[in-house]
C-alpha positions as CSV (number, residue, x, y, z in Angstrom):
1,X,230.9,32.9,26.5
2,X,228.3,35.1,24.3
3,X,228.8,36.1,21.2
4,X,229.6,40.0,20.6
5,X,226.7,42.6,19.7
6,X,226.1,42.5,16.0
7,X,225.8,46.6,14.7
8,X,223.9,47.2,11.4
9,X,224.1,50.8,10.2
10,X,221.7,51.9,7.7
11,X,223.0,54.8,5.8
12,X,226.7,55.4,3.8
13,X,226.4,58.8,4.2
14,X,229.3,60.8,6.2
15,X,227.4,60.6,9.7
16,X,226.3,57.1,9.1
17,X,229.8,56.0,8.2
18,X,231.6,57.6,10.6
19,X,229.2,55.9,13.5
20,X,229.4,52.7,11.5
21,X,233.6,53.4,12.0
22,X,232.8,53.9,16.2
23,X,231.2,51.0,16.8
24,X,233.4,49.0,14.2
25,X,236.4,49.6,16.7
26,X,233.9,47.9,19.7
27,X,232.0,45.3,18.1
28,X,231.3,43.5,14.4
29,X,229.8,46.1,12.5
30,X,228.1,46.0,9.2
31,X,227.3,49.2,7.2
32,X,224.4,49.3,4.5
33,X,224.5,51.7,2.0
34,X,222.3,52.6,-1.0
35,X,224.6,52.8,-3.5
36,X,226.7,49.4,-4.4
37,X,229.6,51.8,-5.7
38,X,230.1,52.8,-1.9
39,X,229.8,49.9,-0.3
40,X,232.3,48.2,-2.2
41,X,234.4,50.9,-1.6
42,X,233.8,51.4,2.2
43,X,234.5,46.8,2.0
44,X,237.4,46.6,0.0
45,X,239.3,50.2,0.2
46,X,237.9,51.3,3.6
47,X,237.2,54.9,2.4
48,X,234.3,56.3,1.3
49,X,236.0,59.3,-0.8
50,X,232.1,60.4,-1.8
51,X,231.1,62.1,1.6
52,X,234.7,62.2,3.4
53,X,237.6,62.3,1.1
54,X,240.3,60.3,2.0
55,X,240.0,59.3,5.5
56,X,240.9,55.6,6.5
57,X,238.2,54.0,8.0
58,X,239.0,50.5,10.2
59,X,239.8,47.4,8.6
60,X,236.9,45.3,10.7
61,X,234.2,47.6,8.8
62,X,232.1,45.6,6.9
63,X,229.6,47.0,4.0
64,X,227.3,45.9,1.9
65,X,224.4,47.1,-0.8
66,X,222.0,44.2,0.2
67,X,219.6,45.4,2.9
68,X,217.7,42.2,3.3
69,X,221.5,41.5,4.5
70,X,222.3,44.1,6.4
71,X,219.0,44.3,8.6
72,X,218.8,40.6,9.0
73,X,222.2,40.6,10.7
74,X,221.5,43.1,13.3
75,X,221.4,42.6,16.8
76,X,221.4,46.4,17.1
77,X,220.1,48.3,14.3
78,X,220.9,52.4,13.6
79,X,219.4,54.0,11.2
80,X,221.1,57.0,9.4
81,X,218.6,57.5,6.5
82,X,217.7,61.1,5.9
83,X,213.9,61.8,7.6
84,X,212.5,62.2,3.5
85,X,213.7,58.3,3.0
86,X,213.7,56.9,6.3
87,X,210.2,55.5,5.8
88,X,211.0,53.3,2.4
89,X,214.3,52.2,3.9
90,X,212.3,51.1,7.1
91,X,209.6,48.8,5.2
92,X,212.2,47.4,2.7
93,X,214.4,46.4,5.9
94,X,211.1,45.5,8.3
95,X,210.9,41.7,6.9
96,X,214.5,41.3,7.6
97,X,215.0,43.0,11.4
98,X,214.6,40.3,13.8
99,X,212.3,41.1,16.8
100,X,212.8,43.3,20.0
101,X,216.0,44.2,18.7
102,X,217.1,48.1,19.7
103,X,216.9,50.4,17.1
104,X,218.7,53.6,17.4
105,X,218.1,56.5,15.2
106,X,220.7,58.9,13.4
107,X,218.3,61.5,11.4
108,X,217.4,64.9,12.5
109,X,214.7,65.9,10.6
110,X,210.7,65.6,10.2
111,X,208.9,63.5,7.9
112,X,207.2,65.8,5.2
113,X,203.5,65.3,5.1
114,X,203.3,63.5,8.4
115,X,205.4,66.2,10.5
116,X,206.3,62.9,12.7
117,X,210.1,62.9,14.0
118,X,212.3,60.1,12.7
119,X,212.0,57.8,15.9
120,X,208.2,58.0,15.3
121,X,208.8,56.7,12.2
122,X,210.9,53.8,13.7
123,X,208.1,52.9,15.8
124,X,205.3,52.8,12.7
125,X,207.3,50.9,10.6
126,X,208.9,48.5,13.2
127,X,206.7,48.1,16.2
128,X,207.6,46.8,19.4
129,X,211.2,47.3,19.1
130,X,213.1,49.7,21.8
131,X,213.5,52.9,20.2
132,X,216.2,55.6,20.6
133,X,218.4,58.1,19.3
134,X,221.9,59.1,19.1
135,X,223.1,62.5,18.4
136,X,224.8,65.6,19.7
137,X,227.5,68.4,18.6
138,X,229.4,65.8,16.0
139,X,230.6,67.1,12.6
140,X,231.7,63.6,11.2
141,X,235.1,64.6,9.6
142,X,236.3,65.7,13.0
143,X,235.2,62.6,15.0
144,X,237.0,60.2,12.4
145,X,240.0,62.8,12.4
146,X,240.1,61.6,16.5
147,X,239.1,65.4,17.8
148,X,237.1,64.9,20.9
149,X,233.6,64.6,20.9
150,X,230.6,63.5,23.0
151,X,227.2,62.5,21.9
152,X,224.1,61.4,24.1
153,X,221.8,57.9,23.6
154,X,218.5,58.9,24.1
155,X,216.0,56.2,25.0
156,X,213.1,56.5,27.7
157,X,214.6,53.0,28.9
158,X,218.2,53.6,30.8
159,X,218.7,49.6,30.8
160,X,218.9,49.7,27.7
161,X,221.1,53.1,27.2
162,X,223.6,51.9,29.5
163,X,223.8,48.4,27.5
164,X,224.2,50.8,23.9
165,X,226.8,53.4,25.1
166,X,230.0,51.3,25.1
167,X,229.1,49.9,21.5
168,X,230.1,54.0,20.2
169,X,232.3,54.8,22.8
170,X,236.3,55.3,22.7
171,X,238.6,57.4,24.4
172,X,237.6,60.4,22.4
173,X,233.9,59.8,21.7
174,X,232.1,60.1,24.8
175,X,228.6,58.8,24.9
176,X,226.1,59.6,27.3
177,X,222.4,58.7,28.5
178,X,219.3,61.0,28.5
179,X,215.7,59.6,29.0
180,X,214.4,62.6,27.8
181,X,214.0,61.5,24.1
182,X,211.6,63.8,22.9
183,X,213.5,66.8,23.8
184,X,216.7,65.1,22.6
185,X,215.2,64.6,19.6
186,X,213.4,67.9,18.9
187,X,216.9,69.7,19.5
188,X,218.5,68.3,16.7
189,X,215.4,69.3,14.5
190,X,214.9,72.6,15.6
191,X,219.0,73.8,15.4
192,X,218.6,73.1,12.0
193,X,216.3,75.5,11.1
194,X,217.9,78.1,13.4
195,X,221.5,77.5,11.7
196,X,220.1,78.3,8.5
197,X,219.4,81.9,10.1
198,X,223.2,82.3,11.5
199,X,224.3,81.5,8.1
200,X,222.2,84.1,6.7
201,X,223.9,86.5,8.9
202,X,227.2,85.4,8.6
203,X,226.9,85.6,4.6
204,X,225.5,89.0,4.9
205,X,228.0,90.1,7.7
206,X,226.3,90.9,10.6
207,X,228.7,90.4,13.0
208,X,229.5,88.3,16.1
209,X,227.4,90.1,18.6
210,X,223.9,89.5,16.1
211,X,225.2,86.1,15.8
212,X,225.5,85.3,19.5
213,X,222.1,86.9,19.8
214,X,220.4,84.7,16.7
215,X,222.3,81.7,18.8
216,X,220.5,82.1,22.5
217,X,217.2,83.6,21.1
218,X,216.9,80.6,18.3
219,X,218.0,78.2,21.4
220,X,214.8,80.1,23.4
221,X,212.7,79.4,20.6
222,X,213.8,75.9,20.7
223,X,213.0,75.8,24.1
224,X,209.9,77.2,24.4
225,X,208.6,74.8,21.3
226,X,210.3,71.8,23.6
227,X,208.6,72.6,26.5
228,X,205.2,72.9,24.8
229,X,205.2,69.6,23.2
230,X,206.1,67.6,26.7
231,X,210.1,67.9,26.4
232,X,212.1,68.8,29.4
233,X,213.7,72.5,29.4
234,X,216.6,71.2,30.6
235,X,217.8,68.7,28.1
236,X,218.0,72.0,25.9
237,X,220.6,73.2,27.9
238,X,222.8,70.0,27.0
239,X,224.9,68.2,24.0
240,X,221.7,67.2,22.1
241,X,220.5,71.5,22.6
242,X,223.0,73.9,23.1
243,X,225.6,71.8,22.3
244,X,224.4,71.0,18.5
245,X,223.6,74.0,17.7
246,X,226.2,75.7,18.7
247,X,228.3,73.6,16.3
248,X,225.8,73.8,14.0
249,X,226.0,77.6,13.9
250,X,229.2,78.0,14.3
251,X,231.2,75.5,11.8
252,X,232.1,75.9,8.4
253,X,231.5,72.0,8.3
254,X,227.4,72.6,8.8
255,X,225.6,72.0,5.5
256,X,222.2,74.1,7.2
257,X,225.2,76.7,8.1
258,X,226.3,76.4,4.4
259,X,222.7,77.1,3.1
260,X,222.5,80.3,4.5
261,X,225.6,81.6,3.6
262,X,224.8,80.5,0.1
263,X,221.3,82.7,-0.2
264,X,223.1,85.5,1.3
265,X,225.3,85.7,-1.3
266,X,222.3,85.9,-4.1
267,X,221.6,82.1,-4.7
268,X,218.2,80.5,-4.9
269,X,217.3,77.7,-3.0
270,X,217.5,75.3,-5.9
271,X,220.9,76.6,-6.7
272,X,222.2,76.0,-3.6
273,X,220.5,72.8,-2.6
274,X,221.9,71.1,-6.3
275,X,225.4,72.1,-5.5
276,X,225.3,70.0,-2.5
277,X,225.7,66.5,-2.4
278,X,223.9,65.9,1.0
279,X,220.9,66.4,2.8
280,X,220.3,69.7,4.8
281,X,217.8,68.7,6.9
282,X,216.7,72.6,8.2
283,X,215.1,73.2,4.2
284,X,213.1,70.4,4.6
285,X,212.3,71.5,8.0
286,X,211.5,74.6,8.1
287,X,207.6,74.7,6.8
288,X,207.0,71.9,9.0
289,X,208.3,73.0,12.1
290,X,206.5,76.4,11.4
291,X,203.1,74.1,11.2
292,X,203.9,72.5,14.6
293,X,204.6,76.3,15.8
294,X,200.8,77.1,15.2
295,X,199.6,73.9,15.9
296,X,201.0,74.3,19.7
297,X,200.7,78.1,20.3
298,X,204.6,78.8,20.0
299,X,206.3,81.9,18.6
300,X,209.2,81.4,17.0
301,X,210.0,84.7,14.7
302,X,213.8,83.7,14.0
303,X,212.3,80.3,12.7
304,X,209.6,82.1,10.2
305,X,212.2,84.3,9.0
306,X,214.1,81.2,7.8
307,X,210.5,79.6,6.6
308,X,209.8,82.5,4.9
309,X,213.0,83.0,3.0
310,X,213.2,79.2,1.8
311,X,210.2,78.7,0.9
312,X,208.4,82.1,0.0
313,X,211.5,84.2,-1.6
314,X,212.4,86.2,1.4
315,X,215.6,87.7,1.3
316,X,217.9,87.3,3.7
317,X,218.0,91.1,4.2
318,X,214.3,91.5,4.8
319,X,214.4,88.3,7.2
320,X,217.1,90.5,9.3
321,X,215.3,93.5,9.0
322,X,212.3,91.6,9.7
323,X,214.0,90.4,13.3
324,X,215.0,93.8,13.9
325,X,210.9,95.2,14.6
326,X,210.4,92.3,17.3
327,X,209.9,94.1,20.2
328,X,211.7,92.4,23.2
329,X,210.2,92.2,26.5
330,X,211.5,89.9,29.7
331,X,214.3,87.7,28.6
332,X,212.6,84.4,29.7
333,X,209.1,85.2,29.3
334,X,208.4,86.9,26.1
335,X,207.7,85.4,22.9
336,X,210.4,87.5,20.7
């Protein structure tokens, strides 16, 4: 009889707990996580009361603050570092991870400087391992509170997504497979950066019908920047496009959500990004993925809007009234 699948989460933040708490109800799981103060607390209390209050996490869920630990356990290794660290926590760990193992990534962001996505990242710092990603529409308070939920493995091998998906899954967490994982990938980026834009209207009051059209034209956007970098157009359609960032748009629980309701009201970016205790993944983005833009040929006007408001002291006012001179042409072949 073989032994069960060994999970190693890197990351104690809320979306690195709460998948750490999935695959803790399927299989030994062991959670690594930066600060010793939140392991202990996620070992002996099983809460982490930091990033999501009070909720009870399962008994079986093992943490620690020792990553030589943590990554030399792992039979199956996730990474939940935000993209800015992911690179540090990789090399500390590299020693440590034991070869071929699967390695299955959390982040949604780009690496500043190198503009690489977080699985290219993986691949750098820990070559010849099988490389994937997990995400989709999941706000991590709601998954833990048992709301149903559904998230996609992405990984160009499906031998190896079909032997991942029952490690997450449960009755209210569906899991999926997608072999598309550059466009799976790419979705979660891009929303971010888009969300940041429907926060902006919201906090400014715009209405629902400006928001539904931010929504599909910043999902066109993301489509058209997909397509042009090898994705399928299809996969944007799905949990991992549509699906995220609808949620993303749409929640009070979304932190890039949260940022543009926050400069709407007056803040700066500093202001807003210090009274946050976690990452928002779209401020970090948004240069980068207007770099990529040019580099490819894409227009994405929603997305310089947001680029030019984080990072150049646009208002959200002037961004909307910026959107409002596009001029729009055929629905599915223009470039506004």
């Amino acid at each position: 009889m073989s032994r069960p699948v060994q999970v190693t989460v890197l990351g104690g933040g809320s979306w690195g707990t709460t998948v750490a708490a999935l695959a803790a109800k399927n299989t030994p799981t062991l959670l690594w996580a930066r600060d010793p103060g939140v392991a202990r607390e996620i070992d002996e209390r099983h809460t982490n009361t930091r990033y999501l209050d009070d909720r009870r996490l399962p008994d079986d869920l093992r943490a620690t603050g020792d990553l030589a630990e943590a990554a030399g356990a792992a039979d199956v290794l996730v990474v939940g570092v935000p993209s800015h660290g992911l690179r540090t926590a990789l090399e500390q760990a590299a020693p440590h991870v034991r070869p071929w193992i699967p390695v299955l990534s959390l982040a949604k962001g780009l690496e500043p400087g190198t503009r690489l996505r977080a699985t290219q990242v993986i691949a750098e710092c820990l070559p010849g391992h099988p490389v994937g990603l997990l995400a989709g529409p999941n706000h991590a308070r709601e998954v833990l509170d048992g709301f149903a939920a559904a998230a996609v493995v992405a990984t160009p091998d499906a031998a190896v997504a079909s032997a991942l998906q029952p490690l997450f899954a449960s009755r209210r967490f569906r899991v999926y497979r997608n072999q598309d994982l550059l466009g799976s990938e790419l979705g979660g980026v891009l929303k971010n950066v888009i969300a940041i834009a429907s926060g902006m209207g919201d906090g400014i009051g715009v209405g629902d019908n400006t928001r539904a059209m931010v929504i599909t034209r910043g999902l066109a956007e993301i489509t058209r920047m997909g397509e042009a970098m090898g994705a399928q157009a299809r996969t944007f359609a799905g949990l991992t496009g549509l699906g995220d960032l609808m949620a993303t748009c749409m929640s009070p629980l979304s932190r890039n959500r949260r940022v543009g309701e926050e400069l709407a009201r007056g803040k700066t970016i500093d202001e807003v990004l210090a009274s946050m205790n976690q990452v928002a993944e779209g401020v970090k983005s948004a240069r980068t993925v207007m770099e990529l833009a040019r580099e490819h040929g894409v227009e994405m006007p929603i997305a310089a809007e947001v680029d030019a408001v984080v990072n150049e002291g646009r208002t959200p006012e002037e961004a909307y009234r910026g959107l409002g001179r596009q001029v729009a042409e055929s629905e599915l072949h223009e470039v506004a």
